[in-house]
Rosetta silent file (secondary structure, phi, psi, omega in degrees, C-alpha in Angstrom):
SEQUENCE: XXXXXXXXXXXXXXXXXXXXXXXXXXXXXXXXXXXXXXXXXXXXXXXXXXXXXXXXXXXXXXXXXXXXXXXXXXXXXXXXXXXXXXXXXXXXXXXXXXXXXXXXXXXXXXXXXXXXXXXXXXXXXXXXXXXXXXXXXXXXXXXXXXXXXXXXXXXXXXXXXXXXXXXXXXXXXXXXXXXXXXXXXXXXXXXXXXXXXXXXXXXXXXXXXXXXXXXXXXXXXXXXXXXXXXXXXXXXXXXXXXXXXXXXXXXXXXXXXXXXXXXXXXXXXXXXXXXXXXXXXXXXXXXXXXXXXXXX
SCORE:     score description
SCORE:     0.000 S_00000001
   1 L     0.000  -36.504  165.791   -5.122  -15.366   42.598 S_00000001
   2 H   -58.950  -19.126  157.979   -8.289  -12.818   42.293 S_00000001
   3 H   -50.504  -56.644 -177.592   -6.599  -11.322   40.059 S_00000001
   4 H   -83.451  -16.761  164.079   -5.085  -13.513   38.050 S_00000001
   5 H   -83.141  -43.249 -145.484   -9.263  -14.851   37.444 S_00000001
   6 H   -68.583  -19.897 -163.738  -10.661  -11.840   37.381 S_00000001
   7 L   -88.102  -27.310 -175.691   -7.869  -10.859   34.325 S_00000001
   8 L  -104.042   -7.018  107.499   -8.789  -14.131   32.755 S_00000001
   9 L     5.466  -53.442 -155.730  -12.124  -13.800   32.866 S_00000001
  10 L   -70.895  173.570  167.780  -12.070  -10.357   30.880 S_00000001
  11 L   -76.089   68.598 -163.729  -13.239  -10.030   27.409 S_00000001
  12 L   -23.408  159.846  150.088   -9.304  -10.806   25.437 S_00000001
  13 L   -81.536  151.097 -177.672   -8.190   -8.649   22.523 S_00000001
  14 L   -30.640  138.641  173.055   -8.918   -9.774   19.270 S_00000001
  15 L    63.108   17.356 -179.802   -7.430  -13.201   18.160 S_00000001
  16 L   -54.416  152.598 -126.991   -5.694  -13.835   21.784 S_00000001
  17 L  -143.619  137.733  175.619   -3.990  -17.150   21.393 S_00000001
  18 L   -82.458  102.711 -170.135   -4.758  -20.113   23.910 S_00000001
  19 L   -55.564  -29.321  169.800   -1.380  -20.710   26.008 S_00000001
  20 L  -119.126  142.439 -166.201   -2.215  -24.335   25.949 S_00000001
  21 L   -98.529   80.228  177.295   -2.466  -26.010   22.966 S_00000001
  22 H   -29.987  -50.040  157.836   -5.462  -27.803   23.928 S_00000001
  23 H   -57.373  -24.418  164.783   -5.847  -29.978   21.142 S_00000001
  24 H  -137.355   75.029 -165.160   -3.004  -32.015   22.116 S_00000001
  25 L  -111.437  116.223 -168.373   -3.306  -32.333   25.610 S_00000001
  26 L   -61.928    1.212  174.764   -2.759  -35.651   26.822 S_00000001
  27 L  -127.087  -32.448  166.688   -6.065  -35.784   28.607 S_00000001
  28 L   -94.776   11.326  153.688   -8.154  -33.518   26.613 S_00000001
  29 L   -37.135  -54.036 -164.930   -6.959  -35.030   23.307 S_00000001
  30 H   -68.795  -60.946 -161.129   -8.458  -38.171   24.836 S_00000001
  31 H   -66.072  -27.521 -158.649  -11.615  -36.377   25.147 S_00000001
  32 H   -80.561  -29.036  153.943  -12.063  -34.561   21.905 S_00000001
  33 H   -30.687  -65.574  169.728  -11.102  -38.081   20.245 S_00000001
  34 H   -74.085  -11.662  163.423  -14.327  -39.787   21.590 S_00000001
  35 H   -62.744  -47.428  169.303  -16.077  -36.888   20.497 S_00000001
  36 H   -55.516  -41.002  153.401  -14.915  -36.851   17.180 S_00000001
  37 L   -80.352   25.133  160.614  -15.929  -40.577   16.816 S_00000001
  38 L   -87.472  104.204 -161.292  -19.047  -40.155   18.353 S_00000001
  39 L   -88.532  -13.800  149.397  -21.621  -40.534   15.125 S_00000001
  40 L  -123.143   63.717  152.587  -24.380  -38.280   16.624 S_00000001
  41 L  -121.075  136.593 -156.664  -22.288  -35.837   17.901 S_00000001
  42 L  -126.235    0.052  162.338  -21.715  -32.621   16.074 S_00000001
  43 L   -76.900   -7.646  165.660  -19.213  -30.876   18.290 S_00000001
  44 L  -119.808  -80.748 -148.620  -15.748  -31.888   17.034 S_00000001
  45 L  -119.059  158.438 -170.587  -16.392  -33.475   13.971 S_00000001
  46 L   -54.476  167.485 -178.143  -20.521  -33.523   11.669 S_00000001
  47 L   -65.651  157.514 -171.502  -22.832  -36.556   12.523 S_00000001
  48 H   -54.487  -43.800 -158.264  -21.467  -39.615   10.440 S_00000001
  49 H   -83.428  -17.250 -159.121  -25.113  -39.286    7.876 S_00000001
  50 H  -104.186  -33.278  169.949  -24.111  -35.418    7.139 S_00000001
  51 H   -58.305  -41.954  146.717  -20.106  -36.782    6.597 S_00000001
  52 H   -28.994  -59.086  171.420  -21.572  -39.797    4.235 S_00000001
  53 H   -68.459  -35.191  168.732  -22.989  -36.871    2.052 S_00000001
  54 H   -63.080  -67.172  -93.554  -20.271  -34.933    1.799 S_00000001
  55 H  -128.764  -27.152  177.525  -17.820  -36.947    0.864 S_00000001
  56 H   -78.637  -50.554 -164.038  -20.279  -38.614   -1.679 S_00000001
  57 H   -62.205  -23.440 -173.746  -21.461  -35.086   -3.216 S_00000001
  58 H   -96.417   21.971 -159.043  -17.331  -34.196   -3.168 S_00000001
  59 H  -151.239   -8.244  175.406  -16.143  -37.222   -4.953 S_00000001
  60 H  -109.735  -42.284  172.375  -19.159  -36.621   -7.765 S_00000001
  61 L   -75.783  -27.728 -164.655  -17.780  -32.250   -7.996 S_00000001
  62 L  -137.326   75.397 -146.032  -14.157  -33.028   -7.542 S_00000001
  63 L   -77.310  169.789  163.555  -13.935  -36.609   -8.834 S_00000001
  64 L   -35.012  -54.822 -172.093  -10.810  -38.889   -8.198 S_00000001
  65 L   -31.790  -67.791  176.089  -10.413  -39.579  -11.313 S_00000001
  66 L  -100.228  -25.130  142.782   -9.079  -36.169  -12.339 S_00000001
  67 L   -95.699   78.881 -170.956   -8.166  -34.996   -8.717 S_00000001
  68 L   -65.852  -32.908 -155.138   -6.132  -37.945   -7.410 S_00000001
  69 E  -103.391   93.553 -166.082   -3.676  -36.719   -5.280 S_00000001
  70 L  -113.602   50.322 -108.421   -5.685  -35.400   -2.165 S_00000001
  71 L  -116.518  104.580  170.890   -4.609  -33.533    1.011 S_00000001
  72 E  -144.707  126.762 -169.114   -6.685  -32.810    3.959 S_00000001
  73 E   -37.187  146.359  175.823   -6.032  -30.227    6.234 S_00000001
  74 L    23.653   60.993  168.424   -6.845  -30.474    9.910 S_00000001
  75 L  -122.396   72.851  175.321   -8.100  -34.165    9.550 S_00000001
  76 L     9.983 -154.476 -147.203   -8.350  -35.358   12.834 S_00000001
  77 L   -71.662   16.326   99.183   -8.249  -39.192   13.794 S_00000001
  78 L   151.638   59.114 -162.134   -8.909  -39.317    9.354 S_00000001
  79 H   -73.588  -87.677 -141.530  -12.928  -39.855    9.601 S_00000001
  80 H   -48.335   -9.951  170.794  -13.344  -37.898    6.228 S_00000001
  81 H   -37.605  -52.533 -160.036   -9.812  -39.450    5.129 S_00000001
  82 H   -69.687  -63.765  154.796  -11.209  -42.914    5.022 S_00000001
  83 H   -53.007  -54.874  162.451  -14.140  -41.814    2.774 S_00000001
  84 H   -35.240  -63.569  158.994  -11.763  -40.094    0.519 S_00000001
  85 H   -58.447  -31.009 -171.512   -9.655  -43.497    0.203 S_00000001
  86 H   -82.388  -52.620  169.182  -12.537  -45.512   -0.098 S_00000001
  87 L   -85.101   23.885  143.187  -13.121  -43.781   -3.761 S_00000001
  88 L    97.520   48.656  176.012   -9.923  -44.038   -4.623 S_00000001
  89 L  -109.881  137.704  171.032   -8.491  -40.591   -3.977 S_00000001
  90 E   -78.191  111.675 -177.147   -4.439  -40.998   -2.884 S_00000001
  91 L  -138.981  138.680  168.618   -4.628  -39.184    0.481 S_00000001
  92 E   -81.989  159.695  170.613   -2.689  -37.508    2.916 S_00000001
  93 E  -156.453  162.156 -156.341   -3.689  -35.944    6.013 S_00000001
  94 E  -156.438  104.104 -175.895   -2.164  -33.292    8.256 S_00000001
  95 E  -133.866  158.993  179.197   -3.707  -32.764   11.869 S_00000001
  96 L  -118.711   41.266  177.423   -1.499  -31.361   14.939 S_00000001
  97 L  -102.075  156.794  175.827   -3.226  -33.549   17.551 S_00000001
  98 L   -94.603  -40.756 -166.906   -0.609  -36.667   18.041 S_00000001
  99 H  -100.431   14.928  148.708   -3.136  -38.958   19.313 S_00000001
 100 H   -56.414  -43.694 -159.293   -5.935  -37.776   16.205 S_00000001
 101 H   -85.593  -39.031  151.219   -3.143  -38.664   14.036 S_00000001
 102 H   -22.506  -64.635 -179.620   -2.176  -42.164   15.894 S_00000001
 103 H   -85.653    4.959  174.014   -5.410  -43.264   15.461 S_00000001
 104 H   -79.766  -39.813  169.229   -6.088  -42.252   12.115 S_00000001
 105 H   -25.527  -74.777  162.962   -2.509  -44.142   11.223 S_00000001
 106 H   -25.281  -75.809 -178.835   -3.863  -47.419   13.360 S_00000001
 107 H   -49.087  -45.132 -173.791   -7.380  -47.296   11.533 S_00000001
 108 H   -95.002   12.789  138.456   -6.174  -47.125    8.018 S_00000001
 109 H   -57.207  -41.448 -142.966   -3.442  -50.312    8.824 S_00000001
 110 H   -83.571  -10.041 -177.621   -6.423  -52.113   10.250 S_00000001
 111 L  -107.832  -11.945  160.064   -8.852  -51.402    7.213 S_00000001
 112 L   108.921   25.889 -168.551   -5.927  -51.968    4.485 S_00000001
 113 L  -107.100  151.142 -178.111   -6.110  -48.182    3.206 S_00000001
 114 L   -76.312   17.530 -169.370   -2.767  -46.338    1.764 S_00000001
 115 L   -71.601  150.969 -167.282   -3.478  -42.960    3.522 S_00000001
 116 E  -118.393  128.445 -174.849   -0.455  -41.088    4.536 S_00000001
 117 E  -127.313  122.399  168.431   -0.694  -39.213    7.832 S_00000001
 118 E   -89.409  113.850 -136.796    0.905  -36.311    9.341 S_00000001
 119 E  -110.615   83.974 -144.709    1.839  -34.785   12.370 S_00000001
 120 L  -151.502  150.380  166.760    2.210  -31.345   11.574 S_00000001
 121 L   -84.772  120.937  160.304    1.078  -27.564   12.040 S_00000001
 122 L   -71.000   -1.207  165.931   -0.652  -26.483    9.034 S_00000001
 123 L   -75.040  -38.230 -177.301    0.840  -23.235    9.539 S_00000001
 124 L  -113.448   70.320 -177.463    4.193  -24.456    8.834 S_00000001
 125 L   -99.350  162.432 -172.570    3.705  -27.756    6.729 S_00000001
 126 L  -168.706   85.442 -170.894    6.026  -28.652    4.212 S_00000001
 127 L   -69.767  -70.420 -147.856    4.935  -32.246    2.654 S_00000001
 128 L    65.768   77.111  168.964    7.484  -32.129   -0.506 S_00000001
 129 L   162.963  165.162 -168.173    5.086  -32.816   -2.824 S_00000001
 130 L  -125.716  120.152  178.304    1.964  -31.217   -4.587 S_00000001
 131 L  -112.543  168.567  169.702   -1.700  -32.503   -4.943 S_00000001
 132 L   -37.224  -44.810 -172.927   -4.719  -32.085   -6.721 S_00000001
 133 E  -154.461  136.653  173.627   -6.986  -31.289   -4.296 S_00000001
 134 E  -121.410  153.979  172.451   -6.999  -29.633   -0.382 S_00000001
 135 E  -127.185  148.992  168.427   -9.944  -30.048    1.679 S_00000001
 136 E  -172.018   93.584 -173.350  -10.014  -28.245    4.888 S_00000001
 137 L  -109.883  158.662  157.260  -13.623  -28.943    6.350 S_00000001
 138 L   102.569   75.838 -159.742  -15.717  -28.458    9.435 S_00000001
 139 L    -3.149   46.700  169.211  -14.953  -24.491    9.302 S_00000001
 140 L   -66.216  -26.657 -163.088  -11.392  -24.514   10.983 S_00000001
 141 H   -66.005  -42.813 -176.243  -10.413  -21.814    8.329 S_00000001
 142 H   -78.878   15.714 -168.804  -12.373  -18.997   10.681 S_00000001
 143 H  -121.124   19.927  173.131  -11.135  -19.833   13.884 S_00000001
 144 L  -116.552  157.593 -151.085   -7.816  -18.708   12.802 S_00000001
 145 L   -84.817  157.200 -176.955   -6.641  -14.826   13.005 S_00000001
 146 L   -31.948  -59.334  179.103   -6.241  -12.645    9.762 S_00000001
 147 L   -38.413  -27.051 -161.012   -2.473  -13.290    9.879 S_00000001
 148 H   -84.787  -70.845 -149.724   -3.138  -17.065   10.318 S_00000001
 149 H   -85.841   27.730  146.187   -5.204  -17.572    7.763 S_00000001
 150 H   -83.479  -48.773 -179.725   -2.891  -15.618    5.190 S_00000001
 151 H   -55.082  -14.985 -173.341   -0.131  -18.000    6.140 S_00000001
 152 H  -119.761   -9.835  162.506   -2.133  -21.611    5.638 S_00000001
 153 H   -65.516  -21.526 -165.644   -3.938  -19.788    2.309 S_00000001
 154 H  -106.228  -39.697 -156.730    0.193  -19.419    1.181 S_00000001
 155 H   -82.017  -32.956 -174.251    1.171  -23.021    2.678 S_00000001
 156 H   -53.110  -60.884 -179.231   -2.220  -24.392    0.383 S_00000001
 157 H   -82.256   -7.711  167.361   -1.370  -23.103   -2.803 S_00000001
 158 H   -66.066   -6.972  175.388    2.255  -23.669   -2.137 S_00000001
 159 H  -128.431   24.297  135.886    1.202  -27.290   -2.274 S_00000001
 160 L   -99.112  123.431 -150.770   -1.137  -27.502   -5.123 S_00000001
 161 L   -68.861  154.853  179.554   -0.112  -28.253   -8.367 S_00000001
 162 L   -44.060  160.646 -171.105   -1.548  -25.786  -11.156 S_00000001
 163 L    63.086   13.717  169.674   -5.238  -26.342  -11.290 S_00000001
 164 L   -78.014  143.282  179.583   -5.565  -27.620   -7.916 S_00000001
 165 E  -103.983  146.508  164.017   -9.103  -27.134   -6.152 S_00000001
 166 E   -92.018  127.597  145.459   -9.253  -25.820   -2.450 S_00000001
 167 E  -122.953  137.369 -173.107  -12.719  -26.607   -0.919 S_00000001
 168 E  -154.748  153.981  172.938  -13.147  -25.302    2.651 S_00000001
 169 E  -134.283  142.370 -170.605  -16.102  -24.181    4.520 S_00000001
 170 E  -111.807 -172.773  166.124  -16.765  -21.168    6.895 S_00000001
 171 E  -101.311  155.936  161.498  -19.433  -19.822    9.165 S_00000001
 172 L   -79.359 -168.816 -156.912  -21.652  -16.771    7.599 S_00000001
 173 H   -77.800  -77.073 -116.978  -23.152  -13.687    8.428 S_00000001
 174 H   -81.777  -65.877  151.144  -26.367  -15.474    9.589 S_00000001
 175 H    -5.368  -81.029  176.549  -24.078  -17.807   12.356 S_00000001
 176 H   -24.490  -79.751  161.742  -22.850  -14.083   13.359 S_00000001
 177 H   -19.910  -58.437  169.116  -25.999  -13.051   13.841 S_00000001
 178 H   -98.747    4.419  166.462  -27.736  -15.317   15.754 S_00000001
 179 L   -81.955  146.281 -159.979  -24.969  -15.858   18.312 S_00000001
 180 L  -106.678  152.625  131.556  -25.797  -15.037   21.663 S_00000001
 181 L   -20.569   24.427  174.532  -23.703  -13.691   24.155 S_00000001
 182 L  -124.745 -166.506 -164.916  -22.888  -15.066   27.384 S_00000001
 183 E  -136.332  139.910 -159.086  -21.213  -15.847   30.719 S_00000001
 184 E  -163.196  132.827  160.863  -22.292  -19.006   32.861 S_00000001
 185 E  -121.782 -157.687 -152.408  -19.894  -21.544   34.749 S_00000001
 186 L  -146.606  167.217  173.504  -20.200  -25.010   35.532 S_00000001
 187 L  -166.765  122.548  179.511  -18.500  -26.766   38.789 S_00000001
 188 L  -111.051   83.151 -162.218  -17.130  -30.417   37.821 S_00000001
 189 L   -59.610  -20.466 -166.947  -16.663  -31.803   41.474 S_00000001
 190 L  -123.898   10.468  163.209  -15.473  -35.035   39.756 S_00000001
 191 L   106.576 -159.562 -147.585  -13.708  -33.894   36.686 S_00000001
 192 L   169.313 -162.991 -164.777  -15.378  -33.596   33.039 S_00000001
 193 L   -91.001    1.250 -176.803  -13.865  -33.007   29.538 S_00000001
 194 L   -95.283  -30.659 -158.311  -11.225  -30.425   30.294 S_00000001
 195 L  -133.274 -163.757  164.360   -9.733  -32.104   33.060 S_00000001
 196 L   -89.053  -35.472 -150.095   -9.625  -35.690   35.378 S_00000001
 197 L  -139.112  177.011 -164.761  -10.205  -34.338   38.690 S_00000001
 198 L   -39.052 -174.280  175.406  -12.680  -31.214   40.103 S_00000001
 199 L   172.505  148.893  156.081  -12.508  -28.127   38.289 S_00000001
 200 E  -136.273  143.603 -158.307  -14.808  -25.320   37.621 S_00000001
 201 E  -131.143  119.873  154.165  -14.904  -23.972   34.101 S_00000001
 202 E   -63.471  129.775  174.289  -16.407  -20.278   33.426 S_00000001
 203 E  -120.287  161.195 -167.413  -17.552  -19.971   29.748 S_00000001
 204 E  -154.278  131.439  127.719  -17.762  -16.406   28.526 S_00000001
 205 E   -81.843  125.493  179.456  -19.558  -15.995   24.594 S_00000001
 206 E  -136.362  171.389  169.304  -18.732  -12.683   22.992 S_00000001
 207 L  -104.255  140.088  168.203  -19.145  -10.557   19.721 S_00000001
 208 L  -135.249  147.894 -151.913  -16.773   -8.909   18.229 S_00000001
 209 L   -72.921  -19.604  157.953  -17.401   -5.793   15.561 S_00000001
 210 L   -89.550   43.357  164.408  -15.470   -7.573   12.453 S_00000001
 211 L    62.683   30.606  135.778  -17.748   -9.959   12.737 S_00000001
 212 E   -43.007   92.901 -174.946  -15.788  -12.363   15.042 S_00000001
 213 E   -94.331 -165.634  133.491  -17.027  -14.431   17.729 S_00000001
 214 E  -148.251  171.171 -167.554  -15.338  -16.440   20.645 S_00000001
 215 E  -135.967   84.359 -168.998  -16.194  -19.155   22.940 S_00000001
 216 E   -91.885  134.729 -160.941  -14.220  -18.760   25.718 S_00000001
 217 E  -145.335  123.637 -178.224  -13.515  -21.599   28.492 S_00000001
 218 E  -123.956  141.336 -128.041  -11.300  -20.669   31.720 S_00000001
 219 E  -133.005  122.997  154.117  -10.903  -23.939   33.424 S_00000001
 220 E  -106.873  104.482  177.336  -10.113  -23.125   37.913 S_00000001
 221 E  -130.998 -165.349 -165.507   -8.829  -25.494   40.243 S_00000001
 222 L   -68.587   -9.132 -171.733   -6.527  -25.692   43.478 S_00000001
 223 L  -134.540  -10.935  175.461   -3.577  -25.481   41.270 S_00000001
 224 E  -130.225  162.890  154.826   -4.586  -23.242   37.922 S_00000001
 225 E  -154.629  118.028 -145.781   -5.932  -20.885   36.117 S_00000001
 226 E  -135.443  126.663 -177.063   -6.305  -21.694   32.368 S_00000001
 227 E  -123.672  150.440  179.185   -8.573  -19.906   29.642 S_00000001
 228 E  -139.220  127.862 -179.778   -8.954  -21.371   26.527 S_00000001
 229 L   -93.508  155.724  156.665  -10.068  -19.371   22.902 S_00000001
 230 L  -159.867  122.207 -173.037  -11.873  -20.901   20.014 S_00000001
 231 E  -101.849  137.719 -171.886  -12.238  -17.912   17.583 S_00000001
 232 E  -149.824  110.629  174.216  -14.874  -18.126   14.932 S_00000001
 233 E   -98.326  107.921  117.646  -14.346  -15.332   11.734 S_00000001
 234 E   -60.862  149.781 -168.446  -17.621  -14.980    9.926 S_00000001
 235 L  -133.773 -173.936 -173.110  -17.693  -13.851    6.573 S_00000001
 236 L  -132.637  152.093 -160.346  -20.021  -12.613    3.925 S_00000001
 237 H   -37.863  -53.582 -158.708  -19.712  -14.394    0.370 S_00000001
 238 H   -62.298  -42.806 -163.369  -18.270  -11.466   -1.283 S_00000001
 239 H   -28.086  -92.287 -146.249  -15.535  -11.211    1.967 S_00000001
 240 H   -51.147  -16.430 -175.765  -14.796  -14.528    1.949 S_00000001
 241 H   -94.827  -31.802  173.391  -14.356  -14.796   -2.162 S_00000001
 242 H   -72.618  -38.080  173.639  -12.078  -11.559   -2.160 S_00000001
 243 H   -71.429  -11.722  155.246   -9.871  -13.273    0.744 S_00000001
 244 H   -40.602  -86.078 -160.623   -9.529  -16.337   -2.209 S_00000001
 245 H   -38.678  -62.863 -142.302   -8.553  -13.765   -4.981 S_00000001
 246 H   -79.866   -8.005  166.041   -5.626  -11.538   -2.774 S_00000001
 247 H   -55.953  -40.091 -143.369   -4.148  -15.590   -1.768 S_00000001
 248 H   111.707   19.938  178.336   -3.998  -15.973   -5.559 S_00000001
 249 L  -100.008  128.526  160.663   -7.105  -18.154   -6.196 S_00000001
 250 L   -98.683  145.919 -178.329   -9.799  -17.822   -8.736 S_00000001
 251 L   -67.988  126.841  163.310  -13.131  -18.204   -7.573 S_00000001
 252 L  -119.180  -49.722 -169.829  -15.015  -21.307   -9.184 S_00000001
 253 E  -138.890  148.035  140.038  -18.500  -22.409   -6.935 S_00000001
 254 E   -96.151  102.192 -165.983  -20.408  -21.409   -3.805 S_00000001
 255 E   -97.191  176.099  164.504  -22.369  -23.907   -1.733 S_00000001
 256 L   -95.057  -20.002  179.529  -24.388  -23.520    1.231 S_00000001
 257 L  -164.036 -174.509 -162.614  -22.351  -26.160    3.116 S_00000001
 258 L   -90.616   19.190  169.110  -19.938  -28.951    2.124 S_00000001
 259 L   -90.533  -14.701  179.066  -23.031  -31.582    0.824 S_00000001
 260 L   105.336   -7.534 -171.005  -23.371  -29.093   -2.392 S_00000001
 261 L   -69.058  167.333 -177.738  -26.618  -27.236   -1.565 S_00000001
 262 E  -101.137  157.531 -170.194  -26.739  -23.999   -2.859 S_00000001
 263 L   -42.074  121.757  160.956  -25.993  -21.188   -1.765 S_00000001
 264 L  -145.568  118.584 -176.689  -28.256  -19.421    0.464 S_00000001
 265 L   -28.083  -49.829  171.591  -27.375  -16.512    2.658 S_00000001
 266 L   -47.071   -2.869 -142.661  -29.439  -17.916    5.544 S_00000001
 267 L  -107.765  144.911  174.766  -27.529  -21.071    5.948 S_00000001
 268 L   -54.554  -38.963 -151.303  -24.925  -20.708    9.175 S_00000001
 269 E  -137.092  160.674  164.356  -22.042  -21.778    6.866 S_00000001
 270 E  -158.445  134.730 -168.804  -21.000  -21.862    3.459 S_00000001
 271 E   -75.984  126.640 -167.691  -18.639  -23.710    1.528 S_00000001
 272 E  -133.971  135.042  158.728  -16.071  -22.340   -1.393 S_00000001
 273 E  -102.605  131.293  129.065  -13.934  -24.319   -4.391 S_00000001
 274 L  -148.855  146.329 -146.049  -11.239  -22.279   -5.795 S_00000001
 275 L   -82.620  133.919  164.056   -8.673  -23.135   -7.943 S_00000001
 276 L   -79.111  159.040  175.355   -4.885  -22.417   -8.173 S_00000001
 277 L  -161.814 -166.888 -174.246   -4.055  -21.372  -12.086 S_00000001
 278 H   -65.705  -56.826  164.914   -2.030  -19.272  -14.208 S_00000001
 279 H   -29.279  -76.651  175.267   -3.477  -15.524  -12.979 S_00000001
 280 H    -4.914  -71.437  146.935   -2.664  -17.089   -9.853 S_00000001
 281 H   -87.167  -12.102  128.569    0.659  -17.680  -10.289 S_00000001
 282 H    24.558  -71.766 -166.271    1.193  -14.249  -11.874 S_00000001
 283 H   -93.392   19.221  143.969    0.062  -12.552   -9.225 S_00000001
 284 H   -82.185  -37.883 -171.172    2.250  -14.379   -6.854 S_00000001
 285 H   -82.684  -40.266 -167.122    5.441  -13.915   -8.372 S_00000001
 286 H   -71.528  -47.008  148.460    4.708   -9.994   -8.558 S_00000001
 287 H    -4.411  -40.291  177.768    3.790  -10.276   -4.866 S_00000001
 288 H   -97.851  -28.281 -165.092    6.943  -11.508   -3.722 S_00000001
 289 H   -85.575   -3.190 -177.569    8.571   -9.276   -6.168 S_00000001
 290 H   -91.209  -31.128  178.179    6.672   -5.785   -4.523 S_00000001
 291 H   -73.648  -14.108  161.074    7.188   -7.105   -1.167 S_00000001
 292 H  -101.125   30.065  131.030   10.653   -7.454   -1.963 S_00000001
 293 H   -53.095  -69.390 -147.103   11.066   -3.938   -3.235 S_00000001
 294 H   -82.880  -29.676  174.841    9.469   -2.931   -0.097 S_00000001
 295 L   103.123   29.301  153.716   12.010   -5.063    2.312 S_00000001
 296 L   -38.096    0.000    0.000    9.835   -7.634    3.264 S_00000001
């Protein structure tokens, strides 16, 4: 068993994969749930007054009106969903927690809204149908591995119609920066948010040299030993505007965060619309046609 900590423990290789799929873990679902609905808490989902702006300032850039059809990506129990319906956007949502998406389901019966909710990996979703507009907010786009985040960049524009806007937000340089390193545990004699009963949970913070962090949490008790990643990919404008273009996106605005402020390199995160169009598809179809040359 010293082993098997001291190996989990270690610093992983890049992008190591969490064996349990954390998020929909019948008891720490339940936790990350009340978190998410907690309106001044900022660790699953933004305080309620910073969601209130967004959703007003994105309904004034990317109105209803002309982008009706709306789809958004990893949206937990549907807070920003809700907002979205309430101006009169038609919206779907696609989260792979069961009991996020149960209660987003519940909540829009009980408030009378038409949102359509999914249960789904956004790496492999396949809606059969095309919208307007994707959202994919609170920077989930970085905490997934290069590979990852070609594949949901491929699933996105496979489901926007031409002229569909993306808006997503990431962490920066400046996030990168100021993160600190370290390793610290905790001992939960009476349980806590990973688990019901004791536990002791190690946290390890690390850097990584492509600008990469993680937040590492390896959760020990009388019967386990269980580490859990959450991967954070910072980027730098131009990065993050060139990983648009090689999806097949043109670039249209940079924010500093998903309320509209502008851009300023200092800000931890920053927020990007870009569009699917005709270059777009272009450079899709010759894509499939080099990789399939090549024996892809």
């Amino acid at each position: 068993m010293f082993y098997n900590l001291k190996e989990s423990l270690e610093k992983p290789a890049l992008y190591t994969k969490s064996k349990e799929a954390f998020w929909d873990d019948e008891y720490i679902s339940k936790q990350m749930l009340k978190a998410h609905l907690d309106p001044d808490f900022s660790g699953a989902s933004r305080k309620f007054s910073f969601i209130e702006q967004s959703a007003s300032w994105i309904k004034e850039k990317i109105p209803a009106q002309t982008y009706p059809k709306l789809l958004d990506i990893g949206c937990g129990p549907g807070i920003y969903a809700e907002k979205f319906a309430l101006e009169n956007y038609q919206v779907t949502g696609v989260d792979f927690s069961k009991r996020s998406i149960d209660y987003a389901k519940k909540s829009a019966q009980q408030q009378g809204l038409a949102n359509t909710y999914y249960y789904q990996d956004y790496l492999a979703m396949d809606l059969k149908q095309s919208f307007d507009l994707a959202t994919l907010i609170y920077c989930d786009y970085g905490a997934l591995s290069t590979k990852d985040r070609q594949t949901l960049l491929h699933n996105i524009y496979q489901h926007l119609k031409p002229g569909g806007k993306l808006l997503l937000d990431v962490f920066s340089q400046k996030f990168y920066q100021q993160f600190q390193e370290e390793q610290k545990w905790e001992n939960c004699e009476n349980g806590g948010f990973w688990r019901p009963d004791e536990y002791i949970a190690f946290y390890g913070n690390y850097k990584y040299s492509n600008d990469v962090t993680l937040e590492q949490t390896t959760i020990v008790s009388n019967t386990e030993i269980t580490p859990y990643y959450v991967w954070n990919t910072c980027f730098t404008k131009d990065a993050l505007i060139q990983e648009m273009q090689e999806a097949g996106f043109e670039f249209c605005e940079i924010f500093s965060d998903v309320t509209g402020r502008a851009y300023n390199e200092e800000n931890e995160t920053m927020a990007i619309i870009v569009e699917k169009n005709l270059g777009g598809q272009v450079y899709e179809k010759v894509g499939y046609l080099v990789n399939k040359c090549r024996g892809y």
